[in-house]
C-alpha positions as CSV (number, residue, x, y, z in Angstrom):
1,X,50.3,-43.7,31.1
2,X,49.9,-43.8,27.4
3,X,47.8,-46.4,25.3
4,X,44.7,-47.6,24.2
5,X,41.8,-46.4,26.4
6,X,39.1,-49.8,26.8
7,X,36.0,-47.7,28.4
8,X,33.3,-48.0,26.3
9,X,31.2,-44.3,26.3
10,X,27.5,-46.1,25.7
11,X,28.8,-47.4,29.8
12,X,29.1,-44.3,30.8
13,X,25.7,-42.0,29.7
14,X,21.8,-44.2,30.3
15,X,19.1,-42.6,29.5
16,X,16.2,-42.2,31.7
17,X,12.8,-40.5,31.6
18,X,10.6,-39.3,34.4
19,X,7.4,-39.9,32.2
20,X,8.3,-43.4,32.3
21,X,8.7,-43.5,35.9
22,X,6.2,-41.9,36.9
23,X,2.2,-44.2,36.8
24,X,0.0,-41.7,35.2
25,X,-2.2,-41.7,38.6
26,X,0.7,-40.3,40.7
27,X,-0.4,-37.5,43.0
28,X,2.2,-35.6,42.0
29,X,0.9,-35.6,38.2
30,X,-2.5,-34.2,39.6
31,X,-0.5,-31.9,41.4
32,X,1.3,-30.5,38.6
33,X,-1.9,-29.4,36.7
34,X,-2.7,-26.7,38.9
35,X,1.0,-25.7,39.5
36,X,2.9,-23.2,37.5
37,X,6.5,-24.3,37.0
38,X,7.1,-22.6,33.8
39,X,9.1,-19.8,35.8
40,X,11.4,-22.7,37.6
41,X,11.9,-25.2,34.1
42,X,13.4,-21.6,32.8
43,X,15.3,-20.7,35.3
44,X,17.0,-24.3,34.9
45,X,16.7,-24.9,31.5
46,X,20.6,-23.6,30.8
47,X,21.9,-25.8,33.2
48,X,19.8,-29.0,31.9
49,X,21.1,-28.2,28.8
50,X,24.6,-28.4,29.7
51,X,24.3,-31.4,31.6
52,X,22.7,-32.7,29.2
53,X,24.7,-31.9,26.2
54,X,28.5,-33.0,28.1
């Protein structure tokens, strides 16, 4: 089928942000101080970024 496509892309994509979602007095905020994650957030940091970057 062949024509004019009527999807707008902005539909498609939202943005959202943890930080935003998360109250500042969350438990798992006080958690995260004392937990290292670095290893994990590198581990997958390619695949975020291809997700991100469709």
């Amino acid at each position: 089928m062949m024509g004019e496509q009527s999807v707008v892309q902005e539909e498609l994509f939202y943005g959202f942000s943890l930080e935003r979602h998360v109250p500042s007095d969350h438990l798992l905020r006080a958690i995260a101080r004392f937990v290292d994650l670095s290893a994990i957030r590198q581990h997958l940091a390619p695949r975020v970024s291809k997700l991100l970057h469709r």
